[in-house]
Backbone as CSV, one residue per row, in Angstrom:
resi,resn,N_x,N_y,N_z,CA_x,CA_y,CA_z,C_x,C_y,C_z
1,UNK,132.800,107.451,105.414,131.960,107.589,104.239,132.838,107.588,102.991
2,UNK,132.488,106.710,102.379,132.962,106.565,100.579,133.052,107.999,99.947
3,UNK,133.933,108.638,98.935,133.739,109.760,98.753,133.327,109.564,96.937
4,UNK,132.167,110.164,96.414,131.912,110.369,95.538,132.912,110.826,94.588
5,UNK,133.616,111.999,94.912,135.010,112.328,94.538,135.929,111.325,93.360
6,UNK,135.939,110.254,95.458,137.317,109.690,95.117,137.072,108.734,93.690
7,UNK,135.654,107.894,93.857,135.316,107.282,92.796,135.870,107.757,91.193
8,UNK,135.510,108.624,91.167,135.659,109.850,89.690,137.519,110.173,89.803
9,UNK,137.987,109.823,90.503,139.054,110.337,90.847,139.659,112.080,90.615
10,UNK,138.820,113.017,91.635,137.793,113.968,91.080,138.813,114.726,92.270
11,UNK,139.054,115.750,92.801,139.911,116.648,93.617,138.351,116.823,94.432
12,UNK,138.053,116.692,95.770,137.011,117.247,96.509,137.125,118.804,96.477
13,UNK,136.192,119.375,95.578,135.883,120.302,96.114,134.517,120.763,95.217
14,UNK,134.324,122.307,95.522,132.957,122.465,95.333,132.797,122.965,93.705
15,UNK,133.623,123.402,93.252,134.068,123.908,92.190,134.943,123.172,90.860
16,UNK,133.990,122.282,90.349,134.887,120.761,89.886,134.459,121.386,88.003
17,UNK,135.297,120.715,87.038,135.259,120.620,85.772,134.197,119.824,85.494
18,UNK,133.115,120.122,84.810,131.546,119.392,84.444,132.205,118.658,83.233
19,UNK,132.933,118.858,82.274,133.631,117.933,81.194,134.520,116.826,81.984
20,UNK,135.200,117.017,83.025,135.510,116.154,83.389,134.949,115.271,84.191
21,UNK,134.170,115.611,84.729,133.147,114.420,85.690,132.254,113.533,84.685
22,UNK,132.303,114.528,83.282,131.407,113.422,82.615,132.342,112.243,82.024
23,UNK,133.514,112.825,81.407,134.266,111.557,81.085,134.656,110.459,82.057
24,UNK,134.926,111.104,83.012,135.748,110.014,84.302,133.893,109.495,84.387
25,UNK,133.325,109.752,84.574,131.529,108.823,84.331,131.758,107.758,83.323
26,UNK,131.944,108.615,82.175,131.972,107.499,80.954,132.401,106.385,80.771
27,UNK,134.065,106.849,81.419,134.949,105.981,81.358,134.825,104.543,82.793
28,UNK,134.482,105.755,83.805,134.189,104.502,84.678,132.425,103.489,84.182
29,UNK,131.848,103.481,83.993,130.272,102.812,83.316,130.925,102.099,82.046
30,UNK,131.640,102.449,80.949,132.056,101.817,80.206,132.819,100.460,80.528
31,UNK,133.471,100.361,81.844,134.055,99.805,82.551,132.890,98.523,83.697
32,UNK,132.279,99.066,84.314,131.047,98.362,85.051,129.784,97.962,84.437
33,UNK,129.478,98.760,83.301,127.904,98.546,82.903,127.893,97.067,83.342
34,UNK,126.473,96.677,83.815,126.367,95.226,83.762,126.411,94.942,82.374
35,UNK,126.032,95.613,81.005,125.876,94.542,79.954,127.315,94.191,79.674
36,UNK,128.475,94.817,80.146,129.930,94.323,79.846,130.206,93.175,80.392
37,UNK,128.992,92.634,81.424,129.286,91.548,82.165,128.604,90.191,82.069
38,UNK,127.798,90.537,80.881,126.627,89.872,80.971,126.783,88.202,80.606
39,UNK,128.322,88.351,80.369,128.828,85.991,80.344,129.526,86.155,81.521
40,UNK,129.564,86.870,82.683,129.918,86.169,83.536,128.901,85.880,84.282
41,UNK,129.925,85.292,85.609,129.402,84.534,86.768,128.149,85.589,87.147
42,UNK,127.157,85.041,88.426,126.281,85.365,88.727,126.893,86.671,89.764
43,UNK,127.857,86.796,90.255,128.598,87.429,91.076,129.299,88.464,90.705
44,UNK,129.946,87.898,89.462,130.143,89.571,88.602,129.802,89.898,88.054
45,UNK,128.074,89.354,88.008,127.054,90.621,87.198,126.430,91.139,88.319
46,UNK,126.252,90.521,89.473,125.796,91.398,90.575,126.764,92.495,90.856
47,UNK,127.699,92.465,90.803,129.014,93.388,91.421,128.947,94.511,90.203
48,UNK,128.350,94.139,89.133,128.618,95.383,88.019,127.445,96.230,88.443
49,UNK,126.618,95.231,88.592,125.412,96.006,89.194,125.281,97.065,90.122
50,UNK,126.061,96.091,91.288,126.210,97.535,92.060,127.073,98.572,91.575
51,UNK,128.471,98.464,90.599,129.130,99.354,90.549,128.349,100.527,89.536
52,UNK,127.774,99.991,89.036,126.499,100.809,88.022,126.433,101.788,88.930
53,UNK,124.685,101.087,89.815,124.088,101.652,90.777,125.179,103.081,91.335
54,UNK,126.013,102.768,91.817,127.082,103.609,92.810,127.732,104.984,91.929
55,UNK,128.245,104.837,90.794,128.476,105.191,89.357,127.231,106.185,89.405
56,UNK,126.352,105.764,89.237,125.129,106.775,88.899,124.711,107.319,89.549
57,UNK,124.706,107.121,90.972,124.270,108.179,91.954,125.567,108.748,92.638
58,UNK,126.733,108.698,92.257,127.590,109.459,92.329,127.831,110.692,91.554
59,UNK,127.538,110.306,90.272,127.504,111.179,88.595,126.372,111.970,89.079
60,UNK,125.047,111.623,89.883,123.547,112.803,90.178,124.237,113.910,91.315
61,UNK,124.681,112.942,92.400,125.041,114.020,93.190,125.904,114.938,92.687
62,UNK,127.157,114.999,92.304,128.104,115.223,91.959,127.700,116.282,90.919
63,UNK,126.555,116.432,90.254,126.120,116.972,88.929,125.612,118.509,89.579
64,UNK,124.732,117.994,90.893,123.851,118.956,91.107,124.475,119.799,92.400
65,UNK,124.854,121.399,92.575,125.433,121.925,93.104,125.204,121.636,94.696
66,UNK,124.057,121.691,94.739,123.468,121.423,96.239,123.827,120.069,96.788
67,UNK,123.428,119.241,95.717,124.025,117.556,96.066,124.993,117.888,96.262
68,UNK,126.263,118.307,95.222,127.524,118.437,95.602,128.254,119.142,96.699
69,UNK,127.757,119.912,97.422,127.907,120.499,98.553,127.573,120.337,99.514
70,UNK,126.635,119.559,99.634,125.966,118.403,100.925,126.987,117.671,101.310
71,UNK,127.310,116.946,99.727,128.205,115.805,99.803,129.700,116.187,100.843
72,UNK,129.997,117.146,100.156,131.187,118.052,100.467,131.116,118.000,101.769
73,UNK,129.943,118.995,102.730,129.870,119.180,104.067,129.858,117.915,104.772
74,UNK,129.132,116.658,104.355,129.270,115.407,104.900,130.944,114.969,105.257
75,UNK,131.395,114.701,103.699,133.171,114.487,104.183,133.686,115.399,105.445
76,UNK,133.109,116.493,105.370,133.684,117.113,106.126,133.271,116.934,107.962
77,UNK,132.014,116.417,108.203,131.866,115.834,109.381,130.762,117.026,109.719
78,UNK,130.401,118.100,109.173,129.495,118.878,108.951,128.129,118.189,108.713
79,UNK,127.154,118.545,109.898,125.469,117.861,110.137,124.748,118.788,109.621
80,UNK,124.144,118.843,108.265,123.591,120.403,107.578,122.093,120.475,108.648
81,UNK,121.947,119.138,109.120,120.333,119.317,110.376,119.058,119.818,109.344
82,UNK,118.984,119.218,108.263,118.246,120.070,107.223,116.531,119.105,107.659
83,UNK,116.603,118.529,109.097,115.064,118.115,108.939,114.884,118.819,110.312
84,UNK,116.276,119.393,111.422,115.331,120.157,112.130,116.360,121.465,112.325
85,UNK,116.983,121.813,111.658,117.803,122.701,111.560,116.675,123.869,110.947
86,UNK,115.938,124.652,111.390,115.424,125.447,110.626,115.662,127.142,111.173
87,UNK,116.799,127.626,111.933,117.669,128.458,112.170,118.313,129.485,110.782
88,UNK,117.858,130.399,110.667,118.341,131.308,109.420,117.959,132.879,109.868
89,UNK,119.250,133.231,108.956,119.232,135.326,109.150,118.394,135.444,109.435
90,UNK,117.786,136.356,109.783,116.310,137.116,110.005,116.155,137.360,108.320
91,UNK,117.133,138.076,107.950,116.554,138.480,106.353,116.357,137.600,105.828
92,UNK,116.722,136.605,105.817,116.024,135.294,104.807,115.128,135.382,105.178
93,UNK,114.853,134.766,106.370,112.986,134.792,107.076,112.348,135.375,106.505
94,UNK,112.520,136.882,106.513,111.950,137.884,105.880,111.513,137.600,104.379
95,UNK,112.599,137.100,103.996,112.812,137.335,102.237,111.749,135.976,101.855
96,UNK,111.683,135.020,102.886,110.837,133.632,102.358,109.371,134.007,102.549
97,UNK,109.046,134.445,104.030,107.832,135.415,103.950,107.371,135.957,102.346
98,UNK,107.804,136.770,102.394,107.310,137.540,100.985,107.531,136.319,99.611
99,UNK,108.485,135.924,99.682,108.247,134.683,98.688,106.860,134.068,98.404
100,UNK,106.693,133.310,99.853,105.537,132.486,100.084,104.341,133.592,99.692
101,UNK,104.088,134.689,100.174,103.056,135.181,100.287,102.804,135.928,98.701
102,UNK,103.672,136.348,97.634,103.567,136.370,96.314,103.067,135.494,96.012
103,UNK,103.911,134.090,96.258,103.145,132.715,95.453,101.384,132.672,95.761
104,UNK,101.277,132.660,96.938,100.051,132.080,97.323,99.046,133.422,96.574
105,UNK,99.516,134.856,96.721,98.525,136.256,95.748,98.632,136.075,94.566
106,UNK,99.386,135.298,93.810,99.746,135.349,92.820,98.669,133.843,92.185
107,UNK,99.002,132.519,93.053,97.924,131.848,92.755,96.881,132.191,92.779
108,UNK,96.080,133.053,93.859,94.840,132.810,94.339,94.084,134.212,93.138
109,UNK,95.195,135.021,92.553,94.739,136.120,91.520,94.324,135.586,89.903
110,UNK,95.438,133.841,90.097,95.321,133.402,88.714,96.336,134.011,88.142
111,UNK,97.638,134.575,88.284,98.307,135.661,87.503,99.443,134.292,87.235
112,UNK,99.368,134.101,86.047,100.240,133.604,85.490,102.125,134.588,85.586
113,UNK,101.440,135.873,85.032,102.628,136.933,84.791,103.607,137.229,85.898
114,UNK,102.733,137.109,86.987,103.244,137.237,88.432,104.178,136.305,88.620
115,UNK,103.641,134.876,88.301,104.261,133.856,89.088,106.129,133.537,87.703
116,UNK,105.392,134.038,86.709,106.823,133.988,86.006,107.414,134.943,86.666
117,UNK,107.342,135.357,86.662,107.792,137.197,87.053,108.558,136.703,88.433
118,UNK,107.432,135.865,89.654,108.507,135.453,90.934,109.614,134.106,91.133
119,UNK,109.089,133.258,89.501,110.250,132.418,89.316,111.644,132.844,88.869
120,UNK,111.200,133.568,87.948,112.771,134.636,87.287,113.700,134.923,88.656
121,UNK,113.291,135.854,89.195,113.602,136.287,90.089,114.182,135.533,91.326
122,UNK,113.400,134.141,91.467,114.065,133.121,92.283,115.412,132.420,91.838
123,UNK,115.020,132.474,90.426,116.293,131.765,89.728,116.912,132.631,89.695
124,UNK,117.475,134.182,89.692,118.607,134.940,89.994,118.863,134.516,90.856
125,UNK,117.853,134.598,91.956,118.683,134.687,93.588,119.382,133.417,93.423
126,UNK,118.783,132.297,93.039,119.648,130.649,93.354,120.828,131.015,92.668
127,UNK,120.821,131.587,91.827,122.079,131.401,90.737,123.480,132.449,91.710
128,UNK,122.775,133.782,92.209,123.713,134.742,93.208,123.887,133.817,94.218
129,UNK,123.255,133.279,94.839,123.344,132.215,96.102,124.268,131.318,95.724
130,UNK,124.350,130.614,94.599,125.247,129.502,94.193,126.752,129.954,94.071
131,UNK,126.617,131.192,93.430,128.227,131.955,93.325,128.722,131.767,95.312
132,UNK,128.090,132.166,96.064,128.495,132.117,97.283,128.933,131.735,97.399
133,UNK,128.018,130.285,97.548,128.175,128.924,98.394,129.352,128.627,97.700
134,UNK,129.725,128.474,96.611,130.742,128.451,95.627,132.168,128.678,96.613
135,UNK,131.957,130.034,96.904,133.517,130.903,97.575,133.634,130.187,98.992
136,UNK,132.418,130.169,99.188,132.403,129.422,101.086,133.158,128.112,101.068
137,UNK,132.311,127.609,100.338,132.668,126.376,100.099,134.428,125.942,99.927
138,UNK,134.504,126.010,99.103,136.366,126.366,98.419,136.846,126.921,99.312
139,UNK,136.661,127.663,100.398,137.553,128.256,101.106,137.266,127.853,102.729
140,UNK,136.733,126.506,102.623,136.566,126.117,103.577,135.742,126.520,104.810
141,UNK,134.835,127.551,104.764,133.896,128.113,105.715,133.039,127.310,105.657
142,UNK,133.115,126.073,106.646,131.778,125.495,106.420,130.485,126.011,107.559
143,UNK,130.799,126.245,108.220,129.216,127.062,108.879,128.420,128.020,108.160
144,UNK,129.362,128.663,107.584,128.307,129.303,106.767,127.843,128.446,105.352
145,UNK,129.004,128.065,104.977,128.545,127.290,103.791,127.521,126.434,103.868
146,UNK,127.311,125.929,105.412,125.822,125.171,105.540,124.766,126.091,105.391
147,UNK,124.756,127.015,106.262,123.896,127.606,106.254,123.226,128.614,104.625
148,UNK,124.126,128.747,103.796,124.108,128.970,102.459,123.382,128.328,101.688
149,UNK,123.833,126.704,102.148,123.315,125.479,101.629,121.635,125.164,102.274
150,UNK,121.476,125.374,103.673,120.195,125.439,103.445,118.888,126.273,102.684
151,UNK,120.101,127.492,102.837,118.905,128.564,101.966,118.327,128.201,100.899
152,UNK,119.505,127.976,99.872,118.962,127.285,98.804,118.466,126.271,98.178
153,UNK,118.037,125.043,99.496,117.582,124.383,99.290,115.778,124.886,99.814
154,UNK,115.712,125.823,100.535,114.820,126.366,100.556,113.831,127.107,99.498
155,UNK,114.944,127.947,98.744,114.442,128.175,97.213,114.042,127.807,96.631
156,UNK,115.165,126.594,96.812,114.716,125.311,95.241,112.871,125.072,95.623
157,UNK,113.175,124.678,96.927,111.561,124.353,97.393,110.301,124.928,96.644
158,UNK,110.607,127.009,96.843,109.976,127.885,96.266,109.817,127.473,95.207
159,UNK,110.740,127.380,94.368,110.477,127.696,92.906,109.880,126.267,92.587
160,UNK,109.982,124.847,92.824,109.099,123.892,92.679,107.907,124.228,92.983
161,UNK,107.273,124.907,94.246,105.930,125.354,94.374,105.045,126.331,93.021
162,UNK,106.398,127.174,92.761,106.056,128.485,91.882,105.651,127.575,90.511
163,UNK,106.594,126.477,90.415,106.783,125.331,88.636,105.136,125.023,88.771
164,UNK,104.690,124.583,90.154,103.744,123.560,90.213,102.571,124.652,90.195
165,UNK,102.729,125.922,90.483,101.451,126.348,90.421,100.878,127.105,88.785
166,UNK,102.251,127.325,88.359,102.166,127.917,86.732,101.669,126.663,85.807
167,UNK,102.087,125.031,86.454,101.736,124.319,85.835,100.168,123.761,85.824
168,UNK,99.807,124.315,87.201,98.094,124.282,87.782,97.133,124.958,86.638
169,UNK,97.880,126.004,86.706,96.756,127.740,86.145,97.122,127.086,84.202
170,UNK,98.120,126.932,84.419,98.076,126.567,82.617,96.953,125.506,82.059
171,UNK,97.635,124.613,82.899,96.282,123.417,83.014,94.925,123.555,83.089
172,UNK,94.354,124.908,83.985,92.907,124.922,84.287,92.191,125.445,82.878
């Protein structure tokens, strides 16, 4: 597998300089955009094309912590199993339970206040969760660091449900 990284010429790891991924972006797109290509051959505007394409979904993953730590566990030969991997602490279990079941009392009450009230609160946890995955990560624990990594992609889930239902009740 190609490493997103290497593209950016970027040190793999989980914990990267956000000023620098944007310049080494800049600098590489300034370099490929197709419109830099746009009198040549039919072949090296396709080829800018793709280097675009590749460029930009390197710069998304790379941006977003979870992308970037997927990415990470991939190089690493690490299977996060995130379509049937659904194995976690008991306390998470626990902790998603009550998640889910706020959201859904919280919709079915109409409580706007609630559901801010259980997004806040989700966005701490992602943000404490991210410091983790952070240390795991960097220090090479990847079993847990998967398993870190699924949690919070679990969250993220939550709190899209929680976005979509504050955006329901506002709407009605």
């Amino acid at each position: 597998m190609s490493s997103h990284f290497a593209l950016f010429g970027i040190e793999p790891r989980f914990a990267i300089d956000m000023a620098a991924l944007d310049a080494a972006y800049r600098q590489l797109l300034a370099r490929v955009h197709p419109d830099n290509h746009a009198r040549g051959t039919d072949a090296d505007r396709r080829a800018a094309m793709q280097w675009s394409v590749r460029a930009n979904e390197a710069y998304t993953v790379l941006k977003d912590p979870e992308s970037r730590a997927a990415h990470l566990l991939e190089l690493r030969g690490i299977d996060l199993g995130l379509e049937d991997n659904t194995a976690m602490e008991p306390s998470f279990l626990v902790q998603q339970m009550e998640w889910r079941e706020a959201v859904e009392d919280a919709r079915a009450a109409k409580n706007l206040d609630a559901l801010d009230h259980l997004l806040s609160d989700l966005r701490a946890e992602r943000d404490a969760r991210r410091a983790r995955l952070a240390v795991l990560m960097d220090s090479g624990a990847n079993a847990p660091a998967a398993e870190a990594l699924r949690q919070l992609i679990f969250i993220g889930r939550v709190e899209a449900e929680v976005g979509e239902s504050i955006a329901m009740l506002e709407d009605a």
